[in-house]
Structures are given as C-alpha cells and as structure tokens.
N, C-alpha and C positions, 0 to 999 in steps of 0.2 A: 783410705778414709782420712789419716791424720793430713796425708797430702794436699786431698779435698780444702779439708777445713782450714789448712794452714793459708791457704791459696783463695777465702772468700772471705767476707763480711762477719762469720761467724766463728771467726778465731778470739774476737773480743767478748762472745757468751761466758758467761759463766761453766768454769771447768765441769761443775757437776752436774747441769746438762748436757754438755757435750760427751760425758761418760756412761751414760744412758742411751749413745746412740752404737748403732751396731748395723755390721755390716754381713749378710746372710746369703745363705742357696735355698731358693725356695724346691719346694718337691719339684720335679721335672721328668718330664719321656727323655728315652736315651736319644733323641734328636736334637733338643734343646742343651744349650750349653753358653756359658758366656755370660752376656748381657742379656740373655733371654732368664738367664736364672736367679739374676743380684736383683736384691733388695736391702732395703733398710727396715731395720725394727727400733721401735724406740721402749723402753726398757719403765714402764710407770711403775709407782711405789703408790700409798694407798697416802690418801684421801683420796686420790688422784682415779682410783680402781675402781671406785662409785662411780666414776662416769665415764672412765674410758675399759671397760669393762673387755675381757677376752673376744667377744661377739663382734664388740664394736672396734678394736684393734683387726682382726680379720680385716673386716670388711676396708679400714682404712689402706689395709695390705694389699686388697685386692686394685682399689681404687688407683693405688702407687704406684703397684706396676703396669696397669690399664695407661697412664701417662705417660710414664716410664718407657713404653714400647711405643706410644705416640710420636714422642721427645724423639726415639730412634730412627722411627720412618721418615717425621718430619727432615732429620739431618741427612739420610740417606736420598731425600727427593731433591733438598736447595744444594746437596753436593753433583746430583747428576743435570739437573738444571743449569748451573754457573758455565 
C-alpha cells in the first residue's frame, strides 16, 4: 500500500487520510486467493458515521471489489489481445 501511494497523486493528501486507509482479506472459499481476496477499507470517525454508516461501507465494499475484478478481466483480455 505505502508503495501504491508513494507511486500516485495521492502521496500529496493529507497524512491523516491516508492513515485511515487500509489494506484487507476479505471472507473467501478455499478457491479464491490473491487478488480475488484484496480490498481496501477506509477507516471513518464520526460525524463522518451519520452518513457513512456500517450498511452503507458494506455495500461500498461490495461495489469495490465488483470493479476491482472488472479492472482484472479487463487487463487479463488487452493482455491476451496485444
């Protein structure tokens, strides 16, 4: 992760958002492994918690990695395309 961040755009945020982000294994079958199991969570403090609420983190969770394996197939097709 620090790699990531040192390596993009977002090395210039402010430290104490970047401390809030975190790098995870979501639940998985013994099949998956990998990149099939990384996620990120991002870490809210409250006022914050009124509207990013446990329910509504999930669901962002879900949506990340829903991309997240998009992002993969897509690189896995323009690599056997080329």
């Amino acid at each position: 992760l620090e790699t990531a961040i040192r390596s993009s755009a977002v090395q210039s945020d402010d430290p104490e958002i970047l401390n809030c982000l975190k790098v995870q294994m979501m639940p998985h079958a013994a099949e998956e492994y990998g990149w099939d199991v990384f996620t990120l969570d991002y870490a809210v403090d409250s006022p914050l918690t009124a509207v990013l609420t446990k329910a509504a983190m999930n669901k962002y969770l879900r949506v990340f990695n829903f991309l997240w394996r998009l992002k993969r197939v897509e690189h896995a097709l323009s690599s056997v395309w080329q």
